[in-house]
Biopython code that builds the backbone (N, CA, C, O; Angstrom):
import numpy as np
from Bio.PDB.StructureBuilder import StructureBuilder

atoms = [
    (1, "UNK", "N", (0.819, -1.188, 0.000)),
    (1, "UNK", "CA", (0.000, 0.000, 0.000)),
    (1, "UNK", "C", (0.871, 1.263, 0.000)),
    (1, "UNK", "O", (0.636, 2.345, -0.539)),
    (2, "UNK", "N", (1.850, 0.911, 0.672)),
    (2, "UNK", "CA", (2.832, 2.543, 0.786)),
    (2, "UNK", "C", (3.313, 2.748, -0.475)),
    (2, "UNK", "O", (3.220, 3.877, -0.959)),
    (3, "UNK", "N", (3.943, 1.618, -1.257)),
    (3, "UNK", "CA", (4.696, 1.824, -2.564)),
    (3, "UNK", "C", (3.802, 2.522, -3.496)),
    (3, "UNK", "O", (4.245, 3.492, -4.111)),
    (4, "UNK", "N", (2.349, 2.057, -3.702)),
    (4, "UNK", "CA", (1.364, 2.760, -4.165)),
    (4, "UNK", "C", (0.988, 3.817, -4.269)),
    (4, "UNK", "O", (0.679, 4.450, -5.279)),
    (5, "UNK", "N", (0.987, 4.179, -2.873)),
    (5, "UNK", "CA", (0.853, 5.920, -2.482)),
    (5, "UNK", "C", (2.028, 6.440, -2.812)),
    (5, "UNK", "O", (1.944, 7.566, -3.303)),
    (6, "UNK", "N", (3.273, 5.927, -2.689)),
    (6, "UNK", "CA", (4.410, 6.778, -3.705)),
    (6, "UNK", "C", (4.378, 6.696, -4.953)),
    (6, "UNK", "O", (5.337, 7.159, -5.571)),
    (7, "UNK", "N", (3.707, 6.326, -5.395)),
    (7, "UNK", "CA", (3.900, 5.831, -7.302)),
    (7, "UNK", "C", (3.064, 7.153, -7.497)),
    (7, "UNK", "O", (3.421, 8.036, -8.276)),
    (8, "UNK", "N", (1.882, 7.221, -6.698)),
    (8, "UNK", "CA", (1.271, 8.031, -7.124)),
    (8, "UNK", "C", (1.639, 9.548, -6.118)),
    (8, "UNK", "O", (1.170, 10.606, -6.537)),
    (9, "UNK", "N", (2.186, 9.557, -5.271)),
    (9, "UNK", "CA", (2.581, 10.976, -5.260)),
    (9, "UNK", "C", (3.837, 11.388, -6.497)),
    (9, "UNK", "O", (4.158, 12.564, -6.669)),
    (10, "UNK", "N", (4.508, 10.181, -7.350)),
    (10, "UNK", "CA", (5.666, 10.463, -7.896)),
    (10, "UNK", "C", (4.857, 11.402, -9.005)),
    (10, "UNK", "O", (5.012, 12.563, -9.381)),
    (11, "UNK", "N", (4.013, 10.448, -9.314)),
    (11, "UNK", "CA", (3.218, 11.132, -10.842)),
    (11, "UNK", "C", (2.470, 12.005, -10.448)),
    (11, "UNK", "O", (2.003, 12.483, -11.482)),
    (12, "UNK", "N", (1.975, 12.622, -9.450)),
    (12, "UNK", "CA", (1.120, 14.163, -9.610)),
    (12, "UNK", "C", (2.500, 14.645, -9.376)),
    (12, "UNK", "O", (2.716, 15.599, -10.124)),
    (13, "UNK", "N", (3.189, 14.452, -8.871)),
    (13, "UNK", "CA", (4.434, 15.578, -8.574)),
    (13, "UNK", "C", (4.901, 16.007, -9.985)),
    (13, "UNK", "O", (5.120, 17.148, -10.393)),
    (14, "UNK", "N", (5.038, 14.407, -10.861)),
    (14, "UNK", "CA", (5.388, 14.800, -12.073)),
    (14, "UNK", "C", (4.715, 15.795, -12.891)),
    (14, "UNK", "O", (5.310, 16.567, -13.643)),
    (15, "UNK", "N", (3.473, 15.755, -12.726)),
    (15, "UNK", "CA", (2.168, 16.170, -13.649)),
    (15, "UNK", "C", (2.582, 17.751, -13.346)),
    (15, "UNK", "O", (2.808, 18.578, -14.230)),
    (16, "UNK", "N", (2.639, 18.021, -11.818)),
    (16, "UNK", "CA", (2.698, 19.478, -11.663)),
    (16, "UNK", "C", (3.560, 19.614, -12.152)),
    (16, "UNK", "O", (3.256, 20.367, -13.077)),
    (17, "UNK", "N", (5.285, 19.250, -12.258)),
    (17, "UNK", "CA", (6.028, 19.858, -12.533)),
    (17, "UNK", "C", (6.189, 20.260, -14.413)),
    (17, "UNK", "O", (6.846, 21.139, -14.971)),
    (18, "UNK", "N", (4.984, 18.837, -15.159)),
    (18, "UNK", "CA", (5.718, 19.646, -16.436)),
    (18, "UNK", "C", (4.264, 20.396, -16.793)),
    (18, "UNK", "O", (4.306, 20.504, -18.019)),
    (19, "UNK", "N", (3.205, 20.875, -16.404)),
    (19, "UNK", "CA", (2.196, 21.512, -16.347)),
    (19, "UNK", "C", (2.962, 22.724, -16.966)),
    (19, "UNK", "O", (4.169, 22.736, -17.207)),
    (20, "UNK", "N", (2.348, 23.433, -17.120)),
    (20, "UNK", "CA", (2.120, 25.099, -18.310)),
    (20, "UNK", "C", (2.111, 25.941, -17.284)),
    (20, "UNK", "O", (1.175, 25.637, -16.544)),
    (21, "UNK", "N", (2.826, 27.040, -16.806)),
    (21, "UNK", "CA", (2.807, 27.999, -15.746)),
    (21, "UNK", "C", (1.896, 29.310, -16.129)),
    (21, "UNK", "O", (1.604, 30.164, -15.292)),
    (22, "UNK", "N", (1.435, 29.364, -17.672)),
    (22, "UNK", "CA", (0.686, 30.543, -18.107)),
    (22, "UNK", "C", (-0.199, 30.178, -19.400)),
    (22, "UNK", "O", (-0.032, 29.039, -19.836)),
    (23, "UNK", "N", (-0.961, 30.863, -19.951)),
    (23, "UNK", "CA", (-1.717, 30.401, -21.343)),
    (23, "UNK", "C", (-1.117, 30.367, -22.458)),
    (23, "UNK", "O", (-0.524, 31.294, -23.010)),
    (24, "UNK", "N", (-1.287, 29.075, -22.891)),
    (24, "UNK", "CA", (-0.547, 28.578, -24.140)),
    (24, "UNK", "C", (0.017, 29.751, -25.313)),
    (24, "UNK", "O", (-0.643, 30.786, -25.222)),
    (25, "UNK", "N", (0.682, 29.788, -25.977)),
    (25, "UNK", "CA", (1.294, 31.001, -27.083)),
    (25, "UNK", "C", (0.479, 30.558, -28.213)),
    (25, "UNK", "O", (0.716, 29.447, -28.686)),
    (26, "UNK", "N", (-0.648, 31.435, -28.812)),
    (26, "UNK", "CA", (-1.595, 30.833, -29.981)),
    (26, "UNK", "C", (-0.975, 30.822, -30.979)),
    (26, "UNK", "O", (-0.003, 31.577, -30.963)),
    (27, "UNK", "N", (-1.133, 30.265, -31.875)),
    (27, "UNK", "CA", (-0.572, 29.846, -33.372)),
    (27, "UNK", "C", (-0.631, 31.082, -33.947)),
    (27, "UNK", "O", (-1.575, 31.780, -33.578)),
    (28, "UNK", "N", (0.382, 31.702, -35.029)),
    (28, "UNK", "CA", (0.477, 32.144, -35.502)),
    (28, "UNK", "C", (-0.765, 32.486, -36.734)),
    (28, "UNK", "O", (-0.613, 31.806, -37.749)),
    (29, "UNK", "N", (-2.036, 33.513, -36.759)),
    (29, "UNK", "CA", (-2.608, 33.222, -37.793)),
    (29, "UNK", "C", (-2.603, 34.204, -38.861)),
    (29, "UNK", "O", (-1.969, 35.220, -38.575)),
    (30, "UNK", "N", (-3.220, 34.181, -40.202)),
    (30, "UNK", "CA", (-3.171, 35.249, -41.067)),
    (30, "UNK", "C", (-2.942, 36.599, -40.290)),
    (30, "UNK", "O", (-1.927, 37.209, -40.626)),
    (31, "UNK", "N", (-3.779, 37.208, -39.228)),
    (31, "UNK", "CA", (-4.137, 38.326, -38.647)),
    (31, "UNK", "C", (-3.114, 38.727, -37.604)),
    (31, "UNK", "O", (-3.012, 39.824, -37.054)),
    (32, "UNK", "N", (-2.295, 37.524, -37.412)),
    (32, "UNK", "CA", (-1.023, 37.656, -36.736)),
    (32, "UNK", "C", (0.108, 36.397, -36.874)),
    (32, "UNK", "O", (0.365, 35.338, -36.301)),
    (33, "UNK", "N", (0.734, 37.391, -38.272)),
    (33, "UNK", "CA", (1.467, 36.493, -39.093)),
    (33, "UNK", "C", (3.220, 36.947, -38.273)),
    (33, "UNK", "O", (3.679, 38.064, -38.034)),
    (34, "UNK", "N", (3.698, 35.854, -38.080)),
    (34, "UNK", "CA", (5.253, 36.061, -37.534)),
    (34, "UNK", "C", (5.944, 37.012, -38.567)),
    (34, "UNK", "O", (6.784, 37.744, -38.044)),
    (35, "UNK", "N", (5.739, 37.206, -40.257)),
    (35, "UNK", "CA", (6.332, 37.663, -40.989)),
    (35, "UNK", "C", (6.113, 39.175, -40.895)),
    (35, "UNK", "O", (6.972, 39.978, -41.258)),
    (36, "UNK", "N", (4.917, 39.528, -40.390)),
    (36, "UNK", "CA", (4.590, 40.653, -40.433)),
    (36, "UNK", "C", (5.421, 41.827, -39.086)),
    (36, "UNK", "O", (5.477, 43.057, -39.092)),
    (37, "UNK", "N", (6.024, 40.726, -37.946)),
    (37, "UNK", "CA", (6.525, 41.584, -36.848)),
    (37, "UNK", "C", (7.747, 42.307, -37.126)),
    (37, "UNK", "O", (8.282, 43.124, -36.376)),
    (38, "UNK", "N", (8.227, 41.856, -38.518)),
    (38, "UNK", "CA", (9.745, 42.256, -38.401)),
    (38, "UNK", "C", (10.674, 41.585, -38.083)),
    (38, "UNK", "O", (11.809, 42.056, -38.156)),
    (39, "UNK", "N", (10.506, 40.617, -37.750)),
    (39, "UNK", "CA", (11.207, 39.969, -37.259)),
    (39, "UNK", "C", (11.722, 38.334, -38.266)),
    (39, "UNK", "O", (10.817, 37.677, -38.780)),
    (40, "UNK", "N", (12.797, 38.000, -38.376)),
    (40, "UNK", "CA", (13.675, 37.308, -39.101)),
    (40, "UNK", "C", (12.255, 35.487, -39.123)),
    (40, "UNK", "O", (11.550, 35.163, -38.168)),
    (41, "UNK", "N", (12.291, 35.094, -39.855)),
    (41, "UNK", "CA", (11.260, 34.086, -39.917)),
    (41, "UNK", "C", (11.761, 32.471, -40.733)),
    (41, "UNK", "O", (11.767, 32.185, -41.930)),
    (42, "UNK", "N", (12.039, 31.869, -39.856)),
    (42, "UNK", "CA", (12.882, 30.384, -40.422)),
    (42, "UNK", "C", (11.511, 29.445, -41.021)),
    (42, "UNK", "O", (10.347, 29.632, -40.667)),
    (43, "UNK", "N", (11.912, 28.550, -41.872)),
    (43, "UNK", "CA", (10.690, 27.677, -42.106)),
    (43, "UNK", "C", (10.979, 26.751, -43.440)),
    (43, "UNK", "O", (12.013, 26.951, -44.078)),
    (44, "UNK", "N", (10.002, 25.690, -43.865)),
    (44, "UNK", "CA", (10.360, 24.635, -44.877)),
    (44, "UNK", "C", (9.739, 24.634, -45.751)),
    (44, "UNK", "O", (8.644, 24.952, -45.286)),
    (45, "UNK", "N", (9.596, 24.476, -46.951)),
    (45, "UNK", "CA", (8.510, 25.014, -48.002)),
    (45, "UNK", "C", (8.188, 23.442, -48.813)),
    (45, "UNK", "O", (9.096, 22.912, -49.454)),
    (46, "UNK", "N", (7.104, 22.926, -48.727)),
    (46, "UNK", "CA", (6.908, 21.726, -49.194)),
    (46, "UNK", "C", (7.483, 21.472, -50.597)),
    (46, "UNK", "O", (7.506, 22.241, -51.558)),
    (47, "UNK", "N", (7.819, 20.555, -50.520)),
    (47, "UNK", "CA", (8.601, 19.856, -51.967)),
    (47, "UNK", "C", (7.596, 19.452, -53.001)),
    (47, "UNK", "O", (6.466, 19.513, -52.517)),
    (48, "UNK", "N", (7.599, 19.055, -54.268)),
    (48, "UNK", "CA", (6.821, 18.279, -54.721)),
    (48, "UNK", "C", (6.801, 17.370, -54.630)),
    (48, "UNK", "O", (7.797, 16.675, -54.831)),
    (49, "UNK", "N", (4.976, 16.626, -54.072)),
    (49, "UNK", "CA", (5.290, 14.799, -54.449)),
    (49, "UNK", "C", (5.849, 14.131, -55.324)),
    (49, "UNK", "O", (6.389, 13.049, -55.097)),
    (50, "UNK", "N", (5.790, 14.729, -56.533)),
    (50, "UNK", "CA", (6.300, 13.686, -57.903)),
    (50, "UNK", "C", (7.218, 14.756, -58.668)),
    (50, "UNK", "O", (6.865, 15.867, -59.063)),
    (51, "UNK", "N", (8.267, 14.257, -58.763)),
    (51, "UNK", "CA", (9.090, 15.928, -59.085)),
    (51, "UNK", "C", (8.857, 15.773, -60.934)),
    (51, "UNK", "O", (9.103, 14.640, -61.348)),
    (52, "UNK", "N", (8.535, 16.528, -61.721)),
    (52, "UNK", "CA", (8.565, 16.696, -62.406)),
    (52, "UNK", "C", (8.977, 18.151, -63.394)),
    (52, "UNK", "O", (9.183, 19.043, -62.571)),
    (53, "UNK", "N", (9.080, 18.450, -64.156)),
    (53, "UNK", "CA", (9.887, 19.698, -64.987)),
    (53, "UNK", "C", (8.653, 21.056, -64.683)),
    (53, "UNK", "O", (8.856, 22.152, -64.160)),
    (54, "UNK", "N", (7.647, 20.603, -65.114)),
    (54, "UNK", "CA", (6.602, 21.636, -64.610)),
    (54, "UNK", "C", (6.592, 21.631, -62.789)),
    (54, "UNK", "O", (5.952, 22.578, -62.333)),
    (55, "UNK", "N", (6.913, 21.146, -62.244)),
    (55, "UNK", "CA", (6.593, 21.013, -61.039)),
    (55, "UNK", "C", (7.911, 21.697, -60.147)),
    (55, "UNK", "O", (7.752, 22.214, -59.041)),
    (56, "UNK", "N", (8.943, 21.616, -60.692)),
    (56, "UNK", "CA", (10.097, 22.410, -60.383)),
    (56, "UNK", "C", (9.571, 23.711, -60.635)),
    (56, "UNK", "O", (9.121, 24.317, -59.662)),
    (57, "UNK", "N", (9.535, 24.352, -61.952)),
    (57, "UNK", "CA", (9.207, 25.240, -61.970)),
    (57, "UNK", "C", (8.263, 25.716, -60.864)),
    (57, "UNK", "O", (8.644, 26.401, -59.915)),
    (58, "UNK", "N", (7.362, 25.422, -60.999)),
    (58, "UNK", "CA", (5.750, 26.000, -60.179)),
    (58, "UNK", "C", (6.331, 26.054, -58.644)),
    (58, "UNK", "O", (6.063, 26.975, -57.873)),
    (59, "UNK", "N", (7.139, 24.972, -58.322)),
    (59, "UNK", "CA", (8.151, 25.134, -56.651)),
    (59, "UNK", "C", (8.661, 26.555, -56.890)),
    (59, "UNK", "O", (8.137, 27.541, -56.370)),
    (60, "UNK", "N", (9.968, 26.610, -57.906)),
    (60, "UNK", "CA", (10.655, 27.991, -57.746)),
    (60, "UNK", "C", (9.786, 29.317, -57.810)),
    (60, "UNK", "O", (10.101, 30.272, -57.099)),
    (61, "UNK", "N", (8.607, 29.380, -58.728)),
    (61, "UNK", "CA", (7.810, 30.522, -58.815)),
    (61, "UNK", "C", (6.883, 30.747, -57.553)),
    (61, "UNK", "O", (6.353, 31.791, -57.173)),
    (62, "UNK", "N", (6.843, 29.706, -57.107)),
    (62, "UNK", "CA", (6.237, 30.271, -55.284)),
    (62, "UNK", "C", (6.757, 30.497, -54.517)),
    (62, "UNK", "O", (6.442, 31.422, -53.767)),
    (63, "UNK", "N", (8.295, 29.394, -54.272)),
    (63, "UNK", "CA", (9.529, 29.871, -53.595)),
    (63, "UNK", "C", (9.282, 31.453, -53.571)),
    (63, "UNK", "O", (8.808, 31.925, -52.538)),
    (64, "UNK", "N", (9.622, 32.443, -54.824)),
    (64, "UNK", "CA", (9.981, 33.478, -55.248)),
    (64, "UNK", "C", (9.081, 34.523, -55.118)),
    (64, "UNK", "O", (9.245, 35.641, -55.607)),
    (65, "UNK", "N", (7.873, 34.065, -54.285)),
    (65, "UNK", "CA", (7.013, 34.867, -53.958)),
    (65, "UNK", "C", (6.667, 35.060, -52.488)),
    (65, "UNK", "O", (6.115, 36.063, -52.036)),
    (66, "UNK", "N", (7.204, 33.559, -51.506)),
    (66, "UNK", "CA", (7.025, 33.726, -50.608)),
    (66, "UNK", "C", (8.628, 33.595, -49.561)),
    (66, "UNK", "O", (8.777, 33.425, -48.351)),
    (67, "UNK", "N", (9.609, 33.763, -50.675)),
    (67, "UNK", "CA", (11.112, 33.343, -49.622)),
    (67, "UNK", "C", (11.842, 34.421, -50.341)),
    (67, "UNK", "O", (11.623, 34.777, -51.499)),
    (68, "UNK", "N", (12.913, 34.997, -49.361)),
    (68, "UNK", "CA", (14.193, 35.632, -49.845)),
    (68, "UNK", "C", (15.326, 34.463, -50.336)),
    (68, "UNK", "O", (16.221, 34.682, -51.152)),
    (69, "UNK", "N", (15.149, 33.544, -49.847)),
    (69, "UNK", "CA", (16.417, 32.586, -49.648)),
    (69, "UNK", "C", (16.078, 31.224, -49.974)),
    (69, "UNK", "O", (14.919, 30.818, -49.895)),
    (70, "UNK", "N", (16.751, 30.722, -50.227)),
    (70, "UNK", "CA", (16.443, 28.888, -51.077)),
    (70, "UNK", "C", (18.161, 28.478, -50.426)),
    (70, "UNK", "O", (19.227, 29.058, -50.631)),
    (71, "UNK", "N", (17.829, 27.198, -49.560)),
    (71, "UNK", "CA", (18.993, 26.343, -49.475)),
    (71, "UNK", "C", (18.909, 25.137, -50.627)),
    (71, "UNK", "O", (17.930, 24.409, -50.792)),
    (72, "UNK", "N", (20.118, 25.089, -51.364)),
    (72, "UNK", "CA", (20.211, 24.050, -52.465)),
    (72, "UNK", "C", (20.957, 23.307, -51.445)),
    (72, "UNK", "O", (22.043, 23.662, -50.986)),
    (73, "UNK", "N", (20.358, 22.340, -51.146)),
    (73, "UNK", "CA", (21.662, 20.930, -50.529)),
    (73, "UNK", "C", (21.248, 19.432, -51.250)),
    (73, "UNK", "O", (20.178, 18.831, -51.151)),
    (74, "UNK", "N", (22.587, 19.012, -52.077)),
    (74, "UNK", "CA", (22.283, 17.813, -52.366)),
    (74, "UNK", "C", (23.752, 17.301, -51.999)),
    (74, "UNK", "O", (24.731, 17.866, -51.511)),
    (75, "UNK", "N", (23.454, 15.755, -52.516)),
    (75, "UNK", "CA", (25.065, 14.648, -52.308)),
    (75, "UNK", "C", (25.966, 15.610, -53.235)),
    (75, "UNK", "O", (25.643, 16.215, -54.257)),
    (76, "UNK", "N", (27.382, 15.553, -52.454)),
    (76, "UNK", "CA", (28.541, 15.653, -53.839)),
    (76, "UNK", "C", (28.266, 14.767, -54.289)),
    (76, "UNK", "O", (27.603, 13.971, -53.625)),
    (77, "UNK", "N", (28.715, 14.379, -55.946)),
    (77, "UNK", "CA", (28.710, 13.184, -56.260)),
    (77, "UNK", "C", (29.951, 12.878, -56.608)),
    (77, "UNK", "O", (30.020, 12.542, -57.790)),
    (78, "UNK", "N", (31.302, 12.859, -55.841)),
    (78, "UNK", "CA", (32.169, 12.298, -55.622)),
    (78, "UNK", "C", (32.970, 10.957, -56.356)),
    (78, "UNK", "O", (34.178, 10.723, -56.371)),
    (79, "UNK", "N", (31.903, 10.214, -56.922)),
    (79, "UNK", "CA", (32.389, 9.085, -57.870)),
    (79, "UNK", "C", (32.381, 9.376, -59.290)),
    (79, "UNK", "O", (32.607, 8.512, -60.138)),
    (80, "UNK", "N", (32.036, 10.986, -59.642)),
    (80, "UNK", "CA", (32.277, 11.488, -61.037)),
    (80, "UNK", "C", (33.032, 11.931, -61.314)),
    (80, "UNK", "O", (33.342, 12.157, -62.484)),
    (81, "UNK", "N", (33.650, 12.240, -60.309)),
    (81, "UNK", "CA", (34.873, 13.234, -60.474)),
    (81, "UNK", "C", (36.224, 12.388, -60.097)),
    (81, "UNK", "O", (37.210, 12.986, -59.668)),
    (82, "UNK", "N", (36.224, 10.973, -60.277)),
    (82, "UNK", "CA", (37.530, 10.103, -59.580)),
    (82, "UNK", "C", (38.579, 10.566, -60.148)),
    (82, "UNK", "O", (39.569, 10.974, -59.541)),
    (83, "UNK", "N", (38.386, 10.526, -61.832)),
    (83, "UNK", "CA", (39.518, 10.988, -62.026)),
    (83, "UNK", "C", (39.949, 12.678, -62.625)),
    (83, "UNK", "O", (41.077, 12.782, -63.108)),
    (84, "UNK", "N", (39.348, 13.541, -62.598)),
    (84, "UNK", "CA", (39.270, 15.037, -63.082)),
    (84, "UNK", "C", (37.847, 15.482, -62.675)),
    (84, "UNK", "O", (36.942, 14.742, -62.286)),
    (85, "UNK", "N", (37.811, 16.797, -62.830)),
    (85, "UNK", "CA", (36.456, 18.040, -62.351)),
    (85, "UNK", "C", (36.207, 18.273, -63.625)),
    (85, "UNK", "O", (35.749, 19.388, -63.874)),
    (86, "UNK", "N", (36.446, 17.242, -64.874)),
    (86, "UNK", "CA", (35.879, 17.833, -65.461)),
    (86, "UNK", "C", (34.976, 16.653, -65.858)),
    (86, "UNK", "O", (34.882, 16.427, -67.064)),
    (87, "UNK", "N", (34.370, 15.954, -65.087)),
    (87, "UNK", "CA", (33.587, 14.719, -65.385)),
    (87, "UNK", "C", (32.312, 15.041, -65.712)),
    (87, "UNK", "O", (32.052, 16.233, -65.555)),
    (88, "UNK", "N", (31.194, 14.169, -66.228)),
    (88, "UNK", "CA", (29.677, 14.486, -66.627)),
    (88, "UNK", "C", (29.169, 14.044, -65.487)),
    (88, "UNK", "O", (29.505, 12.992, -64.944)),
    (89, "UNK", "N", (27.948, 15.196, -64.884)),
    (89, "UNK", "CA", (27.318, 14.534, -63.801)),
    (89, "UNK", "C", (25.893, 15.266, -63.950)),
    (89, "UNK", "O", (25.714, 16.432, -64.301)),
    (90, "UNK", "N", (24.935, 14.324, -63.606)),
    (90, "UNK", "CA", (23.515, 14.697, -63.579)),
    (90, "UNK", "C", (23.219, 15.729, -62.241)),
    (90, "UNK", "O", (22.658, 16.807, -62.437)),
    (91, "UNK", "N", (23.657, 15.295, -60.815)),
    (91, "UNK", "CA", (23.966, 16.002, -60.104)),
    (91, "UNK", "C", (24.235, 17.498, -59.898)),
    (91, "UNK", "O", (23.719, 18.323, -59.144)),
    (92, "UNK", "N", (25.131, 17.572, -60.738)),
    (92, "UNK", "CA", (25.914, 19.176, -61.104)),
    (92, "UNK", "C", (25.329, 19.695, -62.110)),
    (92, "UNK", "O", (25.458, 20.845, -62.530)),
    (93, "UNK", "N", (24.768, 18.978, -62.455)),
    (93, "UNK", "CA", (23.875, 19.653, -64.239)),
    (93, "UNK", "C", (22.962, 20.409, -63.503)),
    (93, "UNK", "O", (23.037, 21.638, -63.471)),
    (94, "UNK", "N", (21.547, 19.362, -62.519)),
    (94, "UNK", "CA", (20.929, 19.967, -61.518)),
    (94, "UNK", "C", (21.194, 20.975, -60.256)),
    (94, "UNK", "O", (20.436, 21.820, -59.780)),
    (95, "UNK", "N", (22.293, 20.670, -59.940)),
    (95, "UNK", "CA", (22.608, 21.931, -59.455)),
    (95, "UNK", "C", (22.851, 23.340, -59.928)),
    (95, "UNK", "O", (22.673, 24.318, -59.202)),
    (96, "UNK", "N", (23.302, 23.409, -61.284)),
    (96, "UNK", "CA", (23.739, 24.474, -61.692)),
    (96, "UNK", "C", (22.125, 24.838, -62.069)),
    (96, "UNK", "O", (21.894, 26.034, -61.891)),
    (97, "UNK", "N", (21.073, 24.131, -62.507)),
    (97, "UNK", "CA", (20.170, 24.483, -63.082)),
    (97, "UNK", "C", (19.470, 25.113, -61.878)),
    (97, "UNK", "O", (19.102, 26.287, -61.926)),
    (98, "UNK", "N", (19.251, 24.230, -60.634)),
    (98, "UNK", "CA", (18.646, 25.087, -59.701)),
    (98, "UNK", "C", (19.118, 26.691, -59.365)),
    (98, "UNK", "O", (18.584, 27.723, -58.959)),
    (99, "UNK", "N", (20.300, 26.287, -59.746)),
    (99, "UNK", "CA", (20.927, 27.900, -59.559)),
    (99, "UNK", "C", (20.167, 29.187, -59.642)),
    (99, "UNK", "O", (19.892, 30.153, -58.930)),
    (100, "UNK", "N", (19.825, 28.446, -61.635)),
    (100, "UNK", "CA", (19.494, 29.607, -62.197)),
    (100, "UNK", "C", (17.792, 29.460, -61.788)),
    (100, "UNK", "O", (16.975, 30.355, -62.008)),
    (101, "UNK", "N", (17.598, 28.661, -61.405)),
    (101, "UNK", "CA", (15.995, 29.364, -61.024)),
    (101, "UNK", "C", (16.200, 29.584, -59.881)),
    (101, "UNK", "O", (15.477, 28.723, -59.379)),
    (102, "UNK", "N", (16.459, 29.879, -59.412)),
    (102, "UNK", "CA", (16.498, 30.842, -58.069)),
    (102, "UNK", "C", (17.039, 32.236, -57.833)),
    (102, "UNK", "O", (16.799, 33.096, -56.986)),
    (103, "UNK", "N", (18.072, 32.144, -59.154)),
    (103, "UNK", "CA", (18.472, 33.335, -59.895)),
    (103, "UNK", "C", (16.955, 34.057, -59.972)),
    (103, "UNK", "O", (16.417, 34.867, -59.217)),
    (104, "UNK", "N", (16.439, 33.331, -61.366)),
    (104, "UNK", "CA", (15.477, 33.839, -62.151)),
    (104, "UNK", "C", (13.690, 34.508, -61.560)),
    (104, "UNK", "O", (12.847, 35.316, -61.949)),
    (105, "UNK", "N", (13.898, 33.537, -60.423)),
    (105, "UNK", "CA", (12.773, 33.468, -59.284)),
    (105, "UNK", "C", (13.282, 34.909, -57.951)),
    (105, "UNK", "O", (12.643, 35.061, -56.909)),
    (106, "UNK", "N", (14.451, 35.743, -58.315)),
    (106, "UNK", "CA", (14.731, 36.707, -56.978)),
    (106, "UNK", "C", (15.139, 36.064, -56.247)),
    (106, "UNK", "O", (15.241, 36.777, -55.249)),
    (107, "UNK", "N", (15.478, 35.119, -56.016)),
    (107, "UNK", "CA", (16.065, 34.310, -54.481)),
    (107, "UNK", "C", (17.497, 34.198, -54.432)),
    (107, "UNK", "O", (18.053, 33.657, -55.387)),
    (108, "UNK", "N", (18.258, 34.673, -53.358)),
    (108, "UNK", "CA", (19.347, 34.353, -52.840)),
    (108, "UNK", "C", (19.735, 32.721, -52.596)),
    (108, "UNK", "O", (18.968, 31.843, -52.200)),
    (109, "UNK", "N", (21.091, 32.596, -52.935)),
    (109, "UNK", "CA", (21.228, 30.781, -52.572)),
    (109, "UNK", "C", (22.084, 30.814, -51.912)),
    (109, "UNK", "O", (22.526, 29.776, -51.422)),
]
sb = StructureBuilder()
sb.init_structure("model")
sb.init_model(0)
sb.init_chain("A")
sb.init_seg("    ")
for serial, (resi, resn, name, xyz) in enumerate(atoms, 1):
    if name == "N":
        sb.init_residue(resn, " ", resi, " ")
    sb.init_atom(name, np.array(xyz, "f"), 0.0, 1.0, " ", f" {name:<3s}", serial, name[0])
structure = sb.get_structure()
């Protein structure tokens, strides 16, 4: 019976301690948008499900409406280049291409 009554003073003790000390911080909505305070605003911009040539595009032209900045991160591809930089790579083709739409779209990379 005692171990009991400690199990359960352990867990309200717990409960109080990770409890909320004030009212929750409401979600950000249209009418009080984080972008609007001035203030610097981090975030992820959905990818396309099925990547396709129109679908890149239509990514970068919204990118370019709603971001200053685009991170390009992909693999080096390291096994094209074994023997010279000046090897053919699909990789680097796409990279350079994202470049330019992000160029072309206003966005910093």
């Amino acid at each position: 019976m005692k171990r009991i009554l400690i199990a359960i003073f352990i867990l309200a003790l717990a409960a109080l301690a990770c409890g909320q000390s004030g009212p929750a911080t409401p979600f950000p909505t249209p009418q009080n948008s984080v972008f609007d305070s001035g203030r610097t605003a981090y975030g992820f911009f959905p990818s396309p499900p099925e990547v396709s040539l129109d679908s890149v595009f239509k990514l970068y032209k919204d990118l370019g409406g709603h971001a200053d900045f685009v991170l390009i991160q992909q693999n080096d591809p390291w096994e094209d280049f074994v023997n010279s930089v000046d090897g053919e790579s699909k990789t680097r083709t796409d990279l350079t291409n994202q470049v330019a739409l992000a160029r072309q779209n206003k966005l910093e990379y």
